[in-house]
C-alpha positions as CSV (number, residue, x, y, z in Angstrom):
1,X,-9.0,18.6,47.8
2,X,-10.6,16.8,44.6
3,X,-9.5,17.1,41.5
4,X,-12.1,18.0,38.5
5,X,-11.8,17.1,35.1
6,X,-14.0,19.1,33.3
7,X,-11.2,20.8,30.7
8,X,-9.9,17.3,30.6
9,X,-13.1,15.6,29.8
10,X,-13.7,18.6,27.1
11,X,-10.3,18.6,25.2
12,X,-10.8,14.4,24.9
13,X,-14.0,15.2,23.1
14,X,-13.0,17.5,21.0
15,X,-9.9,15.5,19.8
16,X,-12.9,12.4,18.9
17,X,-15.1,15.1,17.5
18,X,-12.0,16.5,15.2
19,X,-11.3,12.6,13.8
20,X,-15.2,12.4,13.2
21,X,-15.7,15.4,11.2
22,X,-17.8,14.7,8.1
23,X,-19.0,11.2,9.5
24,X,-23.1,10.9,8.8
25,X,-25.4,11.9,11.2
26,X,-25.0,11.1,14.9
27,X,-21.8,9.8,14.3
28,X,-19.8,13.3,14.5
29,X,-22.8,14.7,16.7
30,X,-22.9,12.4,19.7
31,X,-19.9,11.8,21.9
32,X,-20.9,7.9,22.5
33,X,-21.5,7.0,18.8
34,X,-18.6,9.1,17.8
35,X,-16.1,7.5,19.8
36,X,-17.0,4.4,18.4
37,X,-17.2,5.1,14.7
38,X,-13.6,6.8,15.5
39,X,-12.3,3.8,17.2
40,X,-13.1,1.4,13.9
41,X,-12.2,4.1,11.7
42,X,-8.6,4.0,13.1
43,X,-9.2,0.0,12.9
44,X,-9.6,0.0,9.7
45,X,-7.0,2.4,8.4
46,X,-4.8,0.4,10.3
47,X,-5.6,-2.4,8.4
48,X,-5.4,-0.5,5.2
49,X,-1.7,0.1,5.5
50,X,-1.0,-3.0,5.5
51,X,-3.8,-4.0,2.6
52,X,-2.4,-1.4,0.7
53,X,1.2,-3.3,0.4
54,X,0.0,-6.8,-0.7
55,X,-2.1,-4.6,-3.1
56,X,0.4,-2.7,-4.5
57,X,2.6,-6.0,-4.6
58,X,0.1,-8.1,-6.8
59,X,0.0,-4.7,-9.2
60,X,3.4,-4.6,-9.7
61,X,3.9,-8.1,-10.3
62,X,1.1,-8.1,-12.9
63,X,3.0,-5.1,-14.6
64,X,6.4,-7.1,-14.8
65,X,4.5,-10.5,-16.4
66,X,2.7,-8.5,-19.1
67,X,6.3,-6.7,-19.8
68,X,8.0,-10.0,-19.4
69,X,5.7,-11.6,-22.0
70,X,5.9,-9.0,-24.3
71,X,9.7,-10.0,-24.5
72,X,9.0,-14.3,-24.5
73,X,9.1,-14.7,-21.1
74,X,6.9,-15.5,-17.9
75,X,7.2,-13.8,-14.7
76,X,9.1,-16.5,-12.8
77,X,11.1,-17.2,-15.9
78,X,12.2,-13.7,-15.7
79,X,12.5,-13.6,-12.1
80,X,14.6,-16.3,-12.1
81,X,16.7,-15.4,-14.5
82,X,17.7,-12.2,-13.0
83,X,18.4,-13.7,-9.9
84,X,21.2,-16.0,-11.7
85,X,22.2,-12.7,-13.6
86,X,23.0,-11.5,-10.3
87,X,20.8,-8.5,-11.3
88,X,18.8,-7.2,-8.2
89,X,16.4,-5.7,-8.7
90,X,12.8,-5.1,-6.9
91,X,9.3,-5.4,-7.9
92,X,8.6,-1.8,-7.8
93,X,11.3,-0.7,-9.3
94,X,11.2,-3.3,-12.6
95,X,7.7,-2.5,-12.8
96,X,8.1,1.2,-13.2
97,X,10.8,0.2,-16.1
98,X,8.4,-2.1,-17.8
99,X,6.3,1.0,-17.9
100,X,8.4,4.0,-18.8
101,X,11.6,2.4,-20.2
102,X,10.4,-0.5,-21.9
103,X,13.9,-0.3,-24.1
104,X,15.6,-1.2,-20.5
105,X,13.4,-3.4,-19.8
106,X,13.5,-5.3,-22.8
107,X,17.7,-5.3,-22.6
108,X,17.1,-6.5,-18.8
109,X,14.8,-9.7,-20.4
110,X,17.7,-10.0,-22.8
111,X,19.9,-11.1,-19.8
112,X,18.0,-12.8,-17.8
113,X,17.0,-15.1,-21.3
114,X,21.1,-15.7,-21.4
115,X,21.7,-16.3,-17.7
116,X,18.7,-19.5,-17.9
């Protein structure tokens, strides 16, 4: 007895044509072209996630310098000074002060100026 895959073969398609919805043209009408666009799609985002980190990295450090210059400092004058302040503290998290609490963030230059 032989085995057919027809509901198989139609609940694969439709899971390619549900990632391809809104792609241009024959990209989200044929199967062929769809899977493909689909398959780099997925390429790509998976790249993204991982873009997205160094991105938001670079962002944060460029927040810290201009808040670390505002008080006389660079960014690895800072950096290293809290680190011998024993203050630790991560990027994201001192660049969110150096936007909203820039009091804090002043009083944490402050320390890392006496600890160099």
């Amino acid at each position: 007895m032989r085995i057919k895959r027809g509901v198989n073969a139609v609940k694969k398609r439709r899971k390619i044509f549900k990632l391809a919805k809104g792609y241009f043209g024959n990209k989200s009408k044929n199967y062929r072209i769809a899977r493909e666009a689909v398959m780099k799609s997925l390429s790509y985002a998976y790249v993204g996630r991982k873009l997205r980190k160094r991105d938001m990295r670079s962002l944060w450090i460029a927040r810290i310098n201009a808040g670390a210059r505002e008080n006389g400092l660079s960014y690895s004058k800072l950096m290293h000074g809290l680190k011998v302040a024993g203050i630790d503290l991560n990027r994201k998290v001192l660049s969110d002060l150096a936007i909203s609490d820039a009091e804090g963030f002043a009083a944490l230059c402050e320390k890392a100026k006496a600890a160099l």
